[in-house]
C-alpha atoms as one frame of an Amber mdcrd trajectory, in Angstrom:
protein
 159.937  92.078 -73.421 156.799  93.455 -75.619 154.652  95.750 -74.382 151.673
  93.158 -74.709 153.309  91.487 -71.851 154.499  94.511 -69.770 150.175  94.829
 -70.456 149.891  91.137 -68.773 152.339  91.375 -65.926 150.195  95.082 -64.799
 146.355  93.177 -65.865 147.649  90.237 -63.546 148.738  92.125 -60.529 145.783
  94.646 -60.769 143.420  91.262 -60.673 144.975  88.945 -58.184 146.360  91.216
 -55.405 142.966  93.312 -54.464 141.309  89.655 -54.650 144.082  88.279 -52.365
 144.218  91.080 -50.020 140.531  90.862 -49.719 141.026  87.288 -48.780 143.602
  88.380 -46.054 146.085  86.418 -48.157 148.248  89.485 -48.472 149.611  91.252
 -51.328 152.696  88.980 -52.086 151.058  85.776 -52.585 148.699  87.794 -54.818
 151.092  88.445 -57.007 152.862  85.161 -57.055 149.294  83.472 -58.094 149.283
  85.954 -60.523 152.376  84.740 -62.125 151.605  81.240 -61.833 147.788  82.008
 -63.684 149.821  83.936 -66.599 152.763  82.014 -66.729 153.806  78.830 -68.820
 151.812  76.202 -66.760 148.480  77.828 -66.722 147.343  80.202 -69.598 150.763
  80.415 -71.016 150.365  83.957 -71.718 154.045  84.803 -70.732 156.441  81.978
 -71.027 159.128  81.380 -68.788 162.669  82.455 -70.373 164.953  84.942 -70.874
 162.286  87.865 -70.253 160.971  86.381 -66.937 165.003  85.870 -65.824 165.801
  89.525 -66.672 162.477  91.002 -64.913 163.475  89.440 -62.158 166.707  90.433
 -62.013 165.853  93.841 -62.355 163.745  93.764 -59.305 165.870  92.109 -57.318
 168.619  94.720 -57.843 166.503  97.691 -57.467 165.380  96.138 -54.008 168.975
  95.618 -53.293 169.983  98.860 -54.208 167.118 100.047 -51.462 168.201  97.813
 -49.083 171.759  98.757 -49.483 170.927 102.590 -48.400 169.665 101.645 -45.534
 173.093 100.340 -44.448 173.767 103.545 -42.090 176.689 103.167 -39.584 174.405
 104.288 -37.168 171.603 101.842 -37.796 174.462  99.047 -37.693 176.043 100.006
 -34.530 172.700 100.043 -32.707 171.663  96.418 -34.314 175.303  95.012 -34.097
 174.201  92.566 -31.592 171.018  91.043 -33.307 172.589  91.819 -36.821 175.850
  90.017 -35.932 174.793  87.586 -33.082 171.462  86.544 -34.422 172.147  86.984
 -37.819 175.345  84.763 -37.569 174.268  81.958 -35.485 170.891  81.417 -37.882
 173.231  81.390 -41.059 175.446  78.763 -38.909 173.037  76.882 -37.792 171.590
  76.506 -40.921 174.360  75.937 -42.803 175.475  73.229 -40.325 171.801  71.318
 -40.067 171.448  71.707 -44.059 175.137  70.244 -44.427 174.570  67.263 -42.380
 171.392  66.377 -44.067 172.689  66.607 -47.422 175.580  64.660 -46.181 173.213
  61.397 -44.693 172.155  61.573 -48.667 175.286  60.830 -50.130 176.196  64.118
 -51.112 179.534  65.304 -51.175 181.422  67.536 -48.465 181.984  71.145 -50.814
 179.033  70.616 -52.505 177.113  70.222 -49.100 179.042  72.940 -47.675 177.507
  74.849 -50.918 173.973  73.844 -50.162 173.802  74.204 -47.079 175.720  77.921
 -47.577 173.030  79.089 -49.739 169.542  77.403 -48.451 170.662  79.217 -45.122
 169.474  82.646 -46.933 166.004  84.256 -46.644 163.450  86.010 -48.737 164.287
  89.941 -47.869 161.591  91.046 -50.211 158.604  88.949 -49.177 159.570  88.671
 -45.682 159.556  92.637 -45.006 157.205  93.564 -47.445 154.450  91.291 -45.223
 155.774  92.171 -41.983 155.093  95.834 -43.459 151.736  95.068 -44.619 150.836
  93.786 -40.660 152.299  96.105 -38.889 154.956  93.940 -37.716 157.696  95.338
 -38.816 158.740  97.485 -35.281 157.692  94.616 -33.261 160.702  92.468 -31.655
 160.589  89.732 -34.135 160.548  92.249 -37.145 163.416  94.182 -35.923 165.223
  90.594 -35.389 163.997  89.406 -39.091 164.994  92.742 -40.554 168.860  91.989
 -38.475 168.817  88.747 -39.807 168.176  89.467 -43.085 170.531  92.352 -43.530
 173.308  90.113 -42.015 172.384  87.618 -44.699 172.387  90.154 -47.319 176.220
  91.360 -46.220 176.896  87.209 -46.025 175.968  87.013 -49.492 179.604  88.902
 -50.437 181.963  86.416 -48.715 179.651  83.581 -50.020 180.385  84.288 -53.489
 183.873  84.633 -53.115 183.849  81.259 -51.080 181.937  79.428 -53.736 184.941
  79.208 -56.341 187.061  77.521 -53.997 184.404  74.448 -53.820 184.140  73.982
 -57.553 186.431  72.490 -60.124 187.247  75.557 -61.911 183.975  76.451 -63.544
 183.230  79.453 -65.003 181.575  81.890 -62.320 178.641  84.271 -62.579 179.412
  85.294 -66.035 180.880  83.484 -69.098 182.511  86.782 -70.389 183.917  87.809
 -67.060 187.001  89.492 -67.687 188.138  86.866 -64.406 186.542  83.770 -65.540
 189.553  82.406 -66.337 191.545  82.973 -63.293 192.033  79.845 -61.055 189.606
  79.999 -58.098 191.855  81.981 -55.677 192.455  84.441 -57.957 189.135  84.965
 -58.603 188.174  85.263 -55.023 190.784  87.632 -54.262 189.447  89.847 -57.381
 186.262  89.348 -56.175 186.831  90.865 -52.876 189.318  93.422 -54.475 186.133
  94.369 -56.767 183.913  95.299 -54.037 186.317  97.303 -51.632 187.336  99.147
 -54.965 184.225 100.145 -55.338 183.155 101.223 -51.816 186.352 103.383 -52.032
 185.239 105.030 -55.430 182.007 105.913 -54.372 183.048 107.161 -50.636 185.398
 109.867 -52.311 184.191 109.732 -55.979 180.576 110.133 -55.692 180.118 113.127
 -53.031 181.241 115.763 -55.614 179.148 114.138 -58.326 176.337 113.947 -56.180
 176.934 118.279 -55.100 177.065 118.908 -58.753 173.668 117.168 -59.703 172.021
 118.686 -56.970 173.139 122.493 -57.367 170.964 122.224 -60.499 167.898 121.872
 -58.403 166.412 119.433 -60.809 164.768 116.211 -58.809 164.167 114.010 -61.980
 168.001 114.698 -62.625 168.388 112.589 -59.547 166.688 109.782 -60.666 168.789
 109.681 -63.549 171.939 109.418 -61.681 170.810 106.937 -59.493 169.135 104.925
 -62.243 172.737 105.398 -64.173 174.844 104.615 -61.278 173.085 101.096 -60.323
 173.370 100.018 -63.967 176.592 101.869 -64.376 178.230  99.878 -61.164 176.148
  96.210 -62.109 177.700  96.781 -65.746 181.246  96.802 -63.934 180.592  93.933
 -61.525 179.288  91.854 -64.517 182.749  93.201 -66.432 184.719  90.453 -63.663
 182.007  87.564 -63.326 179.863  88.987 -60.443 176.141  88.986 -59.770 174.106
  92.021 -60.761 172.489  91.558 -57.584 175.626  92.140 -55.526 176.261  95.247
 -57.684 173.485  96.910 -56.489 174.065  96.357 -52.898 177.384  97.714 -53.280
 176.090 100.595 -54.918 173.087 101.036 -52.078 176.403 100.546 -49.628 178.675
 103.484 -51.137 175.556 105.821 -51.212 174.347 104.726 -47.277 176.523 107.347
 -45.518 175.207 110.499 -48.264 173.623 113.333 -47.302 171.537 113.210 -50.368
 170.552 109.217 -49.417 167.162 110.486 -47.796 166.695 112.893 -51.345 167.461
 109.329 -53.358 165.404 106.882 -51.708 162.219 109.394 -51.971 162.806 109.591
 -55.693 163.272 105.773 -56.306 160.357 105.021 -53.724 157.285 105.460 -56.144
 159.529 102.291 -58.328 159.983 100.051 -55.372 156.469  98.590 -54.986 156.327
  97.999 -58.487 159.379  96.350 -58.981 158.825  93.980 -55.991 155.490  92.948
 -57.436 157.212  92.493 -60.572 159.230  90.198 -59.007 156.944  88.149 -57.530
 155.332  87.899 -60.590 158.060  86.031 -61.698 158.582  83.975 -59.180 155.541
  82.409 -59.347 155.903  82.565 -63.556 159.113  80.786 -62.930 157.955  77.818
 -60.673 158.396  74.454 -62.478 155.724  72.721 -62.390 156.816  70.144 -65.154
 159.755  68.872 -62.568 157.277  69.254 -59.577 154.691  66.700 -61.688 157.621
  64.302 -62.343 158.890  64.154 -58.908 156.585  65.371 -56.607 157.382  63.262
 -53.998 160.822  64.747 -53.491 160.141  68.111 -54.490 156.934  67.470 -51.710
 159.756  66.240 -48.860 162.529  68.895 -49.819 160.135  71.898 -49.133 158.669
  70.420 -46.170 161.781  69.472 -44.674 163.665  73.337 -45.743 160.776  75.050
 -43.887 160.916  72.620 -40.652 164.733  72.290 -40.480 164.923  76.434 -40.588
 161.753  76.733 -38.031 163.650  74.354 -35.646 166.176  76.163 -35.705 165.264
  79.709 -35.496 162.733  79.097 -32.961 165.379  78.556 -30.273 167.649  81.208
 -31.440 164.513  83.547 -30.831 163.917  82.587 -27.603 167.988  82.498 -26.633
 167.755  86.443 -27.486 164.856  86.715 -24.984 161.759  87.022 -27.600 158.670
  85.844 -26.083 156.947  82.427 -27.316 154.515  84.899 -29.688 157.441  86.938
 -31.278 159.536  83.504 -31.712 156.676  81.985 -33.408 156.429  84.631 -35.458
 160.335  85.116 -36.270 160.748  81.407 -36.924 157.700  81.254 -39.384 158.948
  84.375 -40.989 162.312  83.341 -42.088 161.623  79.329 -43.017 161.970  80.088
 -46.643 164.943  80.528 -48.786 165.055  83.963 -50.818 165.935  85.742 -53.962
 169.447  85.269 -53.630 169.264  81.910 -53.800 168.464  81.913 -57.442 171.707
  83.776 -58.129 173.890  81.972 -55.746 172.322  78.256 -57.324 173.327  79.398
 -60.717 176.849  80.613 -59.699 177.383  77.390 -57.809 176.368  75.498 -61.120
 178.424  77.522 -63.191 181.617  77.605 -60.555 180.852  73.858 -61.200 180.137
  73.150 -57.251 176.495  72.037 -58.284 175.360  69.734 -61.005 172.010  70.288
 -62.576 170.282  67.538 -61.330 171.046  69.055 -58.103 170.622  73.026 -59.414
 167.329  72.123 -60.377 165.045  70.750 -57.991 166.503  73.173 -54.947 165.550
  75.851 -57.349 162.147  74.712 -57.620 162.073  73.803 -53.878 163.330  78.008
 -52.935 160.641  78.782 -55.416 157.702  76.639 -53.621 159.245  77.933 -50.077
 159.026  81.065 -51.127 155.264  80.764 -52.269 154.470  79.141 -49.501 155.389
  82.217 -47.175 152.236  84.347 -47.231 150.244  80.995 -45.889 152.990  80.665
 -43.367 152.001  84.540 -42.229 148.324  84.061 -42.649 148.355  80.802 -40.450
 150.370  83.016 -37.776 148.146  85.669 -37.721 144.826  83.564 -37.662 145.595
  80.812 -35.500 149.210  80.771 -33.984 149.257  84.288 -32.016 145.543  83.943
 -30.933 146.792  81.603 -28.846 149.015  83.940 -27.469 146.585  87.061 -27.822
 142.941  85.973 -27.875 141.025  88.717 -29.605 143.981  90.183 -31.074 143.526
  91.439 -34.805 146.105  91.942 -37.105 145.717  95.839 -38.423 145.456  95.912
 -42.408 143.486 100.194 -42.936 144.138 102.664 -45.406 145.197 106.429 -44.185
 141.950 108.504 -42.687 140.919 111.280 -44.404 141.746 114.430 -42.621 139.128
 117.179 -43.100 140.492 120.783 -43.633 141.146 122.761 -40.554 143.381 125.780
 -39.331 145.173 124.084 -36.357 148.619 125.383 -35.632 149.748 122.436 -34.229
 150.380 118.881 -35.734 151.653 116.376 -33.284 152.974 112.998 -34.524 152.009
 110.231 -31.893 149.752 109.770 -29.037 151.539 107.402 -26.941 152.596 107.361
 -23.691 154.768 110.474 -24.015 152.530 112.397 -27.085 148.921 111.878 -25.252
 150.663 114.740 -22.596 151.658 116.763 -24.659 148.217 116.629 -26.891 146.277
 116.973 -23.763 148.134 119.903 -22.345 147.736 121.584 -26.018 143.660 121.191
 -25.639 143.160 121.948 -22.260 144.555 125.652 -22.904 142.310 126.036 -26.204
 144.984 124.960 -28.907 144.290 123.428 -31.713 146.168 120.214 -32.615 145.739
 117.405 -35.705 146.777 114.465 -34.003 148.749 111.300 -36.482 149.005 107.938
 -35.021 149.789 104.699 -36.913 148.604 102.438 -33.924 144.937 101.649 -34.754
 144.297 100.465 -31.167 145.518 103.058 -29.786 142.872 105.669 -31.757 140.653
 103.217 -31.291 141.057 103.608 -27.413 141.677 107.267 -27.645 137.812 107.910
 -28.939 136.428 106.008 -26.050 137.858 108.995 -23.946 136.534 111.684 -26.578
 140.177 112.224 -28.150 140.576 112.448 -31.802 143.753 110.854 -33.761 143.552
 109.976 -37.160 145.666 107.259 -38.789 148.525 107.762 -41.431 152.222 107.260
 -42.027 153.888 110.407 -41.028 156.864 109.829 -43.344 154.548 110.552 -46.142
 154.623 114.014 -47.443 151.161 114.113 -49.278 149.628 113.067 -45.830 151.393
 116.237 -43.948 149.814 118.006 -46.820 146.198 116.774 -46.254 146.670 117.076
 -42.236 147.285 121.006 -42.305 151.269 120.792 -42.226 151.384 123.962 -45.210
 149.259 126.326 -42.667 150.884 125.011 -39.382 152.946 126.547 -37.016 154.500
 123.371 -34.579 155.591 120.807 -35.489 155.897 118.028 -32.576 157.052 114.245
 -33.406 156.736 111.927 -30.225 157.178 108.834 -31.604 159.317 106.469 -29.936
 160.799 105.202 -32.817 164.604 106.863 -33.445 165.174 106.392 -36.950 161.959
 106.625 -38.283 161.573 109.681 -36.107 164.759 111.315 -37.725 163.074 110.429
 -41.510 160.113 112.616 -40.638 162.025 115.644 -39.409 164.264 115.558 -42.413
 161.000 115.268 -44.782 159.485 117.807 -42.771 162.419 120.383 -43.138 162.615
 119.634 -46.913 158.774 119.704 -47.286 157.915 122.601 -44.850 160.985 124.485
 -43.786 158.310 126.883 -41.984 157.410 124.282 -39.623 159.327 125.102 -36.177
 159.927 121.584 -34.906 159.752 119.707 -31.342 161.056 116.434 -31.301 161.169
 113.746 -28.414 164.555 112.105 -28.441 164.053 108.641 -26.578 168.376 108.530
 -25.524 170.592 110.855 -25.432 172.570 109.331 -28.610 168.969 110.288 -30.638
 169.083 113.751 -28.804 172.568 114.192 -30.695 170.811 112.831 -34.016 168.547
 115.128 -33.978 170.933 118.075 -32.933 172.997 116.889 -36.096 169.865 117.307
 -38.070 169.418 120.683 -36.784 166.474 120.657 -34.951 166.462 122.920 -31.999
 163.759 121.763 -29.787 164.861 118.239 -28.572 163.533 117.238 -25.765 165.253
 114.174 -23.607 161.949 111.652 -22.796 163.492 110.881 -19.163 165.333 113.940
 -18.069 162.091 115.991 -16.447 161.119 112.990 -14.599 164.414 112.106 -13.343
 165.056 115.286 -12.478 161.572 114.931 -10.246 162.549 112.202  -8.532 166.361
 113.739  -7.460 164.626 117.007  -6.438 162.502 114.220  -4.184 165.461 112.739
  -3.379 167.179 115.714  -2.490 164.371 117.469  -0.075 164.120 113.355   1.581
 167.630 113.984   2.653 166.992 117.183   4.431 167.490 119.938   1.475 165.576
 122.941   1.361 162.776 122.452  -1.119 163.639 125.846  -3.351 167.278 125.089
  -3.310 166.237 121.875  -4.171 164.497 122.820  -7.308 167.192 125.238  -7.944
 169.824 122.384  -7.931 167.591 120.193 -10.417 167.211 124.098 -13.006 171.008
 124.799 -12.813 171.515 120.596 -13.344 169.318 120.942 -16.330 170.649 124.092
 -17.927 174.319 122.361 -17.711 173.232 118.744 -19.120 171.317 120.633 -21.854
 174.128 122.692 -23.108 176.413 119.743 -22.747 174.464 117.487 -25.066 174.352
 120.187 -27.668 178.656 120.403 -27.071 179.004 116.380 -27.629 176.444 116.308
 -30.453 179.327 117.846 -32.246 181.743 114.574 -31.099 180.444 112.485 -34.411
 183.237 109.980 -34.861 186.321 110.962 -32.295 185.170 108.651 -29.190 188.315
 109.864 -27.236 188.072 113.196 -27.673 183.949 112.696 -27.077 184.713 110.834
 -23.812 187.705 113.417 -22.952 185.061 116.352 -23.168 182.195 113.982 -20.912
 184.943 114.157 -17.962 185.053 117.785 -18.210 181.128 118.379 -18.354 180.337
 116.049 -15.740 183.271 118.438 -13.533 182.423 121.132 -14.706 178.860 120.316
 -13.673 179.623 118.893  -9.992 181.622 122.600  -9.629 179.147 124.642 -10.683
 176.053 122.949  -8.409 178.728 122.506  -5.483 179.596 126.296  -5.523 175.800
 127.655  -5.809 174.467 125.236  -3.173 177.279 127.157  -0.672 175.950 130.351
  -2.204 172.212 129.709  -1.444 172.635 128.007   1.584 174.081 131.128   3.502
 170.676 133.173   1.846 167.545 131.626   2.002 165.336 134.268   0.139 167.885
 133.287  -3.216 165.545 131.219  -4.745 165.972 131.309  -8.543 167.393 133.772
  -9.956 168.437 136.374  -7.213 171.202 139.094  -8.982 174.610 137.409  -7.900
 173.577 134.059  -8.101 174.884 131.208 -10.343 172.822 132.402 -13.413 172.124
 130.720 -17.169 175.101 132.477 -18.234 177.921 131.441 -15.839 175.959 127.925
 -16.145 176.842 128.071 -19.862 180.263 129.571 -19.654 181.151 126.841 -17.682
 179.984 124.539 -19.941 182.645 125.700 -23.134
């Protein structure tokens, strides 16, 4: 590509996206017009080839790679149900519904099995990048997209291997494959073989590659390995006939479990929204609107009935996983389109020769149309569809405030229902205290009662910076959210390691995530108030109130220390549940000995010489 159009693709997106989002179009569909004004169709100024095909490709596997370090163990035990329930029943049910359809038109079984296969996937990019955009994305229906999605993402590897075994022994993703020309089994087993090789390499390979880059303390060296292993490992995958795509992922997979993944994904951060726009650039550059003007009758009826076959379908799953009729709407609407991988897995099909090209070709215009048609799906939700469910409601689009300079010693992150106690107590003893909030309604209400919050995203350094973090002294993160909670007090301990930080921990799982990621202060949202209501409980059944609030101390002290013990039980669930028994025990002896002791004096109230003290509490906790 010349730089005159590098010049185009940036003149383009710097035009058409502040005019879109101005429009309350959103960003994305700015950038597909764009594509569409510069491409062939239009003003020709780019044409659609081999440059458009390998821009896209490049963006697609650098928002792969992104997506694939986000594939914790952590974050897919706690979504296993939506991820594997949700996720698989939409791909099913699509599959199924798209197969029967292309069936009743004459088509083929494996080549309807194929179609149906691949028009069951999504767009990842534009789906979360405008769910981000509103706000959406921590709502139910964005944490079931983003399941969805990421199951469809992981589907995408058995997919490919299952393609080959529905063709007639085409060549697969690549010509000069060192497989291409195994018979299909063969190639699916070497497919699969590919993949777990390379999950193994990088889980005992990469960790002492990744030390030895780092001990020279050089951040842009970082880059450059990442940079060299995504095009390093796509290299290798296109070496045996595989998608660069699925490279990528793999390589976002292997790094997922890193301690240097948070260190990674800041450096390759400042590339993402780029490359995204890039690629919708190109996927409105890449629409075909010579086939669309020849049949656009068909072309009209194939996206029409793609979007209301998928809505049909989702919209019941939603409300089988208990979303409400708003967040259903809004999940079904959100996923009715087919995505990026579509455009890889159509030309593998064609080339495993499962899909002719009169077939290939209008279902790759019809993913391209779906996926253009999106951003109106989102804007028609927000205007009209969940005002019926919340009149007055506004979707939130605003920019960071701008914090003046102060000398607080306090930052608190979040003024919920847990933060707004915390920020109060602060103020009503004379502290000082910059409050962050990313819920514009909720600062909104906030100044009606004389309270001041200003709006940013916490997980951004250069906003820390601005809001006093460099001449702070607390620390205190009270959002509710677990995993973006556990981003912030990493960036905060790499960005300010003089910060002394407080962090709520909304389970006692996040408690040990945040023990792991030595913080100190953790503080359990429901133990104090639990503890208020037994101490209730207790005096309601004829306790003395002080021994009452004794047993709730010593209770405390013990649970405390015994979340700090487990936190250390990562992986080993029957030594972790082994070492529960004995704290719960241990516990039940300890409170069962000192309530004899204090019952027989009356004046032992806390801490009386003699008594069950912090230490023997903690000794009897190892």
């Amino acid at each position: 590509m010349s730089l005159f159009q590098i010049f185009i693709y940036l003149l383009a997106a710097v035009i058409a996206v502040p005019v879109a989002k101005r429009l309350g179009l959103g960003s994305v569909l700015g950038y597909i017009i764009a594509g569409v004004v510069i491409g062939p169709t239009v003003l020709g100024v780019v044409a659609a080839g081999e440059d458009v095909a390998h821009i896209a490709e490049f963006g697609v596997v650098m928002m792969l790679f992104l997506i694939g370090l986000e594939l914790r163990p952590s974050l897919l035990w706690r979504l296993r149900v939506p991820i594997l329930g949700l996720g698989g029943l939409q791909v099913a049910g699509v599959t199924v519904a798209v197969m029967g359809i292309a069936l009743m038109l004459g088509i083929a079984g494996k080549p309807a099995l194929a179609i149906g296969l691949i028009l069951a996937m999504s767009s990842t990019a534009i789906v979360l990048q405008s769910l981000a955009e509103r706000n959406q994305l921590k709502l139910t229906a964005g944490q079931s997209c983003f399941s969805v999605l990421l199951f469809q993402d992981i589907a995408v590897i058995p997919i490919l291997a299952i393609l080959p075994l529905l063709g007639s022994g085409g060549a697969t993703a690549s010509e000069h494959g060192i497989i291409a020309h195994l018979p299909p089994w063969q190639r699916t087993l070497a497919t699969l073989g590919a993949v777990a090789a390379l999950i193994l390499a990088g889980r005992f390979l990469l960790r002492p590659i990744l030390r030895y880059v780092a001990a020279t303390r050089m951040r842009e060296v970082f880059t450059e390995l990442t940079l060299l292993l995504v095009i390093g490992v796509t290299l290798l995958m296109g070496a045996v006939g595989l998608s660069a795509a699925l490279g990528a992922f793999v390589a976002g997979v292997m790094l997922a479990d890193s301690e240097y993944r948070h260190q990674l994904e800041a450096d390759i951060e400042p590339f993402k929204g780029l490359l995204l726009g890039l690629f919708f650039i190109t996927v409105g550059a890449g629409i075909d609107f010579a086939l669309i003007a020849a049949r656009p009758g068909l072309i009209a009826a194939l996206v029409a009935g793609l979007v209301a076959v998928k809505f049909l379908i989702h919209f019941p799953l939603a409300r089988l996983f208990r979303l409400d009729l708003a967040q259903s709407t809004l999940f079904a609407l959100a996923l009715a389109q087919s995505g990026e991988f579509c455009f890889v897995l159509l030309a593998f099909a064609q080339g495993a020769g499962v899909l002719g090209a009169d077939i290939v070709k209008p279902l790759t215009a019809t993913v391209a149309l779906s996926m253009a048609l999106t951003p109106l799906l989102f804007t028609v939700n927000d205007r009209f569809l969940q005002r019926m469910f919340h009149p007055g409601a506004k979707p939130s689009e605003r920019e960071a405030d701008e914090i003046p300079a102060h000398e607080n010693p306090v930052l608190l992150v979040g003024f919920g229902r847990f933060g707004h106690v915390v920020g109060r107590l602060l103020r009503a003893n004379g502290i000082g205290c910059t409050v962050l909030e990313n819920d514009p309604e909720q600062i909104e209400m906030l100044a009606r009662f004389g309270l001041k919050a200003y709006y940013g995203d916490a997980t951004r350094a250069d906003l820390l910076h601005a809001a006093g973090a460099a001449r702070a002294k607390l620390f205190i993160c009270t959002l509710a959210d677990e995993e973006k909670t556990l981003e912030i007090v990493r960036m905060v301990q790499r960005e300010f390691p003089h910060l002394r930080i407080l962090a709520r921990a909304v389970s006692r799982q996040h408690a040990y995530e945040l023990i792991r990621a030595g913080v100190d202060d953790v503080f359990r949202e429901t133990l104090g108030s639990a503890l208020d209501l037994g101490v209730t409980a207790l005096r309601g059944l004829g306790m003395r109130g002080v021994q009452a609030l004794r047993a709730a101390r010593l209770f405390k002290e013990l649970d405390e220390a015994s979340v700090r013990d487990l936190a250390t039980f990562k992986e080993d669930d029957q030594a972790y549940t082994h070492r529960v028994r004995q704290h719960i025990n241990n516990l039940e002896a300890v409170l069962k000995r000192d309530t004899t002791h204090s019952a027989g004096d009356p004046d032992d109230a806390w801490n009386k010489p003699g008594s069950a003290t912090s230490s023997e509490t903690t000794e009897q906790t190892r």
